[in-house]
C-alpha positions as CSV (number, residue, x, y, z in Angstrom):
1,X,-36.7,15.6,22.8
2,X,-35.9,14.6,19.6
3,X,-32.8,16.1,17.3
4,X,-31.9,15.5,13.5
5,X,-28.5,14.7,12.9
6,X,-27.0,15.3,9.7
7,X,-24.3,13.9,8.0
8,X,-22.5,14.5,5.1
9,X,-19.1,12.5,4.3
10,X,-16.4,14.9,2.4
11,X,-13.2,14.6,1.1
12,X,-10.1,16.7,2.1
13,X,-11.3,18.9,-0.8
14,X,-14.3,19.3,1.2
15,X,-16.5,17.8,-1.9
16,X,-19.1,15.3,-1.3
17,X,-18.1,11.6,-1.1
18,X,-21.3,8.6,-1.9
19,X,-20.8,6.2,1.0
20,X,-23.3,2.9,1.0
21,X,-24.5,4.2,4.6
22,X,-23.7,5.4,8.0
23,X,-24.9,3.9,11.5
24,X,-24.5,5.9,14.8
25,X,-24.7,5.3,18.2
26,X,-24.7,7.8,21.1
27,X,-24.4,8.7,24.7
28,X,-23.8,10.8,27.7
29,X,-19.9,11.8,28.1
30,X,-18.4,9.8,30.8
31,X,-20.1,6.4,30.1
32,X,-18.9,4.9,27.2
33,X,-22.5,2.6,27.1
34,X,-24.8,4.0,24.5
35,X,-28.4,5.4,25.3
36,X,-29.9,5.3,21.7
37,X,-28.4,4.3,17.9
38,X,-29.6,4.2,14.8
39,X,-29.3,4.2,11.0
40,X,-28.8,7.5,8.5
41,X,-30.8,7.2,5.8
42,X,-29.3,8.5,2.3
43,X,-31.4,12.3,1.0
44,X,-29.5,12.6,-2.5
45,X,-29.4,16.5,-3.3
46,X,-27.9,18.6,-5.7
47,X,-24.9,16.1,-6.7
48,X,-24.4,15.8,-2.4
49,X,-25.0,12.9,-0.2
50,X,-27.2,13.8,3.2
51,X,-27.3,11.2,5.4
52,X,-30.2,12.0,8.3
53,X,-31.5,10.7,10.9
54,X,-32.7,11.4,14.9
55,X,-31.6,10.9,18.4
56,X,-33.4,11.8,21.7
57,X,-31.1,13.3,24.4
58,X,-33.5,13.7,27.5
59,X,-30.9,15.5,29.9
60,X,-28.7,18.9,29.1
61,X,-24.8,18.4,28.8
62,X,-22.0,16.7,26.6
63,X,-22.6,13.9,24.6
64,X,-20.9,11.7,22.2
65,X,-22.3,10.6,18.7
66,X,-19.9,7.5,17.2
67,X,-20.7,6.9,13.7
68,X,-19.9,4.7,11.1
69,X,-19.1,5.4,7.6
70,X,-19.2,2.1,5.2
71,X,-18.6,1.7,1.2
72,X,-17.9,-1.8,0.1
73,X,-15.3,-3.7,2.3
74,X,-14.4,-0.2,4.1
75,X,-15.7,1.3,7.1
76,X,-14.3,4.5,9.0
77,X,-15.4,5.4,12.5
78,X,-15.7,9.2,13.7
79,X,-16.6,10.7,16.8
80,X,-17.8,13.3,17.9
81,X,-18.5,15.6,20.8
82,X,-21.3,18.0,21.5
83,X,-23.2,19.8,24.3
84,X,-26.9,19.5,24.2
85,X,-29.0,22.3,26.0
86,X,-33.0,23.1,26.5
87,X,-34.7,24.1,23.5
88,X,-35.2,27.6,23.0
């Protein structure tokens, strides 16, 4: 089904950094092509920036989200890692 990601860029001080936006792709471990992308939209709360947004994982087992942080000329790219399992 469908999960919400959340993001939320910090510093080392683990404070809250404003970043123009964040785009992600994602797929299954052990394919590097990606099943599904999208784009984080900005939730400004309490002084933090929330990024959200959703991705559909239809089978049980490690995935990889790739996302990409941008403000101005910069970008950063981070990956991650996680296993996905049936909804309880």
């Amino acid at each position: 089904g469908t999960v919400g990601l959340n993001f939320m860029p910090m510093d080392s001080r683990q404070r809250s950094v404003e970043v123009d936006g964040i785009t992600y792709e994602y797929g299954r471990t052990g394919n590097d092509q990606p099943v599904g992308s999208g784009t984080a939209q900005v939730m400004p709360e309490n002084g933090m920036y929330m990024f959200m947004g959703n991705a559909q994982f239809p089978l049980v087992g490690d995935w990889w989200i790739h996302a990409r942080i941008t403000k101005g000329n910069s970008q950063a790219d981070v990956k991650f890692t996680v296993y996905v399992k049936p909804a309880q």
